[in-house]
N, C-alpha and C positions, 0 to 999 in steps of 0.2 A: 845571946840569940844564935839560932843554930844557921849557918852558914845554907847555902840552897846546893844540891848534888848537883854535881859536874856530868857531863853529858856519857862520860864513860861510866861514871857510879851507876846514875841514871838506868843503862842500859845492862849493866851487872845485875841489877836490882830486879829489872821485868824479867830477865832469863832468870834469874833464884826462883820468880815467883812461878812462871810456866813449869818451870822439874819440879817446884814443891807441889803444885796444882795433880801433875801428872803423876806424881807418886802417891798421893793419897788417891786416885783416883783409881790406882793400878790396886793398891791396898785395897778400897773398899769391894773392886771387882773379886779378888781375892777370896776376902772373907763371904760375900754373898755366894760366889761359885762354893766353898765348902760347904756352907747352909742346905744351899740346894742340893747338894750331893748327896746329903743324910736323906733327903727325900726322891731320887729320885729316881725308883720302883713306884712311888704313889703317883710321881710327875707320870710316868710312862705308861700308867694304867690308866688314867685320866687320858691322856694322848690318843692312845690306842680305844679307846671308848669312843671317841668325839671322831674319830677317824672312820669305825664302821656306823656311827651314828651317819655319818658324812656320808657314805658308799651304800648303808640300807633304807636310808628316808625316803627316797622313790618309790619303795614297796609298798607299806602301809598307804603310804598319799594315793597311788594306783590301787589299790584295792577298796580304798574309800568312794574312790570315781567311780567303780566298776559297782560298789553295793556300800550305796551310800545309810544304808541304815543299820551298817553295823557301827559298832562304837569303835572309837580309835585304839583305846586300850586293848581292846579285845585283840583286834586284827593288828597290833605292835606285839603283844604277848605269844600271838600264832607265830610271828616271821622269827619272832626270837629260838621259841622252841625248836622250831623246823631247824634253824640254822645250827643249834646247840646239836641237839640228835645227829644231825648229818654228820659236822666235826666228828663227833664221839664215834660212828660209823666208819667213815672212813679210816681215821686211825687205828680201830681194832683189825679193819679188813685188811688193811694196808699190811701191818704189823702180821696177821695170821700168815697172811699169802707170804710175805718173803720167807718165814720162819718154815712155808711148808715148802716154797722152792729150794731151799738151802737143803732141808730135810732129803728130797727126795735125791737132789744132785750127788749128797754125801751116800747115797743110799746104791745110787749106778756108777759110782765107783769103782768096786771090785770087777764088775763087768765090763766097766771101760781097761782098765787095768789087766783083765784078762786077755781082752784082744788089742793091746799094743803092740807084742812082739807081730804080730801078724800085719800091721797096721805102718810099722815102722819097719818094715825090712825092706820095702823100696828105696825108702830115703836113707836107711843106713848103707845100702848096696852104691848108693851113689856116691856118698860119701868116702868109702872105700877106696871106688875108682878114683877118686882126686887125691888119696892119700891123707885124705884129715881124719886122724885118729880123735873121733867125738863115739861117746858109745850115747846114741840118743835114749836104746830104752832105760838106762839107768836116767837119766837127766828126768826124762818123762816120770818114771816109777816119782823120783824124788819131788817134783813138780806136786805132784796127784795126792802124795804126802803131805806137802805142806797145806796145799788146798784142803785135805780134808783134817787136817790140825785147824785152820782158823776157821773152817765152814763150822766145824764144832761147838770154839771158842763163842760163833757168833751168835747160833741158832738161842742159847740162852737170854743172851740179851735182846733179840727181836722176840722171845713168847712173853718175855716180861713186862713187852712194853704195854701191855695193854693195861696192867696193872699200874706202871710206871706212868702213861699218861692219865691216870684219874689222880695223882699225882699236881698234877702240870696243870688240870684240869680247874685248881682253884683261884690261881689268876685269871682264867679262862671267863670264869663265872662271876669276877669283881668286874671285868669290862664287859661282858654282855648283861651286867644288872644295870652298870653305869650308864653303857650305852642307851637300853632301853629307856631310862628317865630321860636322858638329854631327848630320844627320838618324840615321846609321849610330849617334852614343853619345850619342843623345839620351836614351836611359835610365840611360847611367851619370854624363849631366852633371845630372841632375834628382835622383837617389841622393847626389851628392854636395853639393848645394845643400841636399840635404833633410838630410844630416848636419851641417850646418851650421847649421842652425835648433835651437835648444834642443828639447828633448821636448817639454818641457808645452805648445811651440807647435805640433806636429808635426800636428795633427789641423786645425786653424787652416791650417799650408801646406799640405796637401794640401787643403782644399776652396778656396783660391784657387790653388792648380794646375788644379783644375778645371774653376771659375769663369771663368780667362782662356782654359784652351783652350776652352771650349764659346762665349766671348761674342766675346773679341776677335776669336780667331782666325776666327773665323763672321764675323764685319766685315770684316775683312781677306780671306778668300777671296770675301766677297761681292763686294769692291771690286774684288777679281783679274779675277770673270768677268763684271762689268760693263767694265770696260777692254778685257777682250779682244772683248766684242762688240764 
């Protein structure tokens, strides 16, 4: 008959059992974190969907109040496009305009460079007086050089971006497709999250239903139309 553990066994025995508890636990976190690793470009585009789902479902709901006899699809299909186009717009603009401010800076150059000497002979003359042997127009000339070696470098890769972001452009379009679905049955996936909550909590999920659309998402479209100025 096996003898009964002594109060030190005893307490040898609970701490084996917490480190062994805590190491497989620390394991399974582990291996789940690798799992999700291999996905997670699809986690981030799901994310980033549910996120401007979050930040444009005011629009369509407001446009339905204003002309309640259009269809929901229709007027989620309009906000979407608008929104697609705009993106696609400003990034080609964006992209033209520095490609042609660089362009034209590289271009007034030699005429900046012509009237240096003219431009620096006050400040070299001072210099003198103090006796610090700095010759500024070589410094300048050198300066003007290097600027217009990487204003060069650059201009190619700003004219390319426009090509470069149709590129970029097809995760772009796996979250504004996604998005779109979640905005179109955003009240049948909120019905359903809401069947899922016991009753006696149902009063409890509905006012933090309403709590995060009125606070978050008012943070999150603040932060939208901050960025976009």
């Amino acid at each position: 008959m096996l003898e009964p553990l002594q109060e030190r066994e005893r307490r040898w025995l609970s701490a084996l059992l917490v480190l062994g508890t805590m190491t497989v636990a620390v394991i399974l976190i582990g291996q789940v974190a690798a799992m999700v690793n291999y996905f997670n470009d699809i986690i981030l585009i799901f994310f980033l969907a549910w996120l401007l789902a979050f930040i444009l479902s005011p629009v369509p709901t407001a446009v339905e109040r204003w002309v309640p006899s259009l269809p929901r699809i229709i007027v989620v299909v309009v906000t979407y496009l608008v929104l697609l186009v705009g993106l696609l717009l400003v990034a080609i603009v964006t992209a033209q305009a520095l490609a042609g401010s660089i362009s034209a800076f590289i271009d007034s150059l030699p005429g900046i460079a012509a009237s240096l000497p003219e431009l620096l002979a006050p400040w070299q003359r001072l210099l003198d007086q103090f006796g610090l042997r700095i010759d500024l127009l070589s410094s300048a000339r050198t300066v003007l050089d290097a600027a217009a070696s990487f204003g060069g470098t650059l201009v190619g890769p700003l004219t390319d971006l426009a090509l470069a972001s149709l590129s970029i452009i097809g995760n772009l379009v796996l979250v504004l497709v996604f998005s779109l679905y979640i905005v179109m049955d955003r009240d049948r996936m909120l019905d359903f999250v809401g069947r899922l909550v016991p009753p006696r909590y149902a009063a409890e999920f509905r006012l933090l239903r309403t709590s995060m659309a009125r606070s978050f998402g008012g943070f999150l479209r603040g932060q939208a139309i901050l960025g976009l100025v």
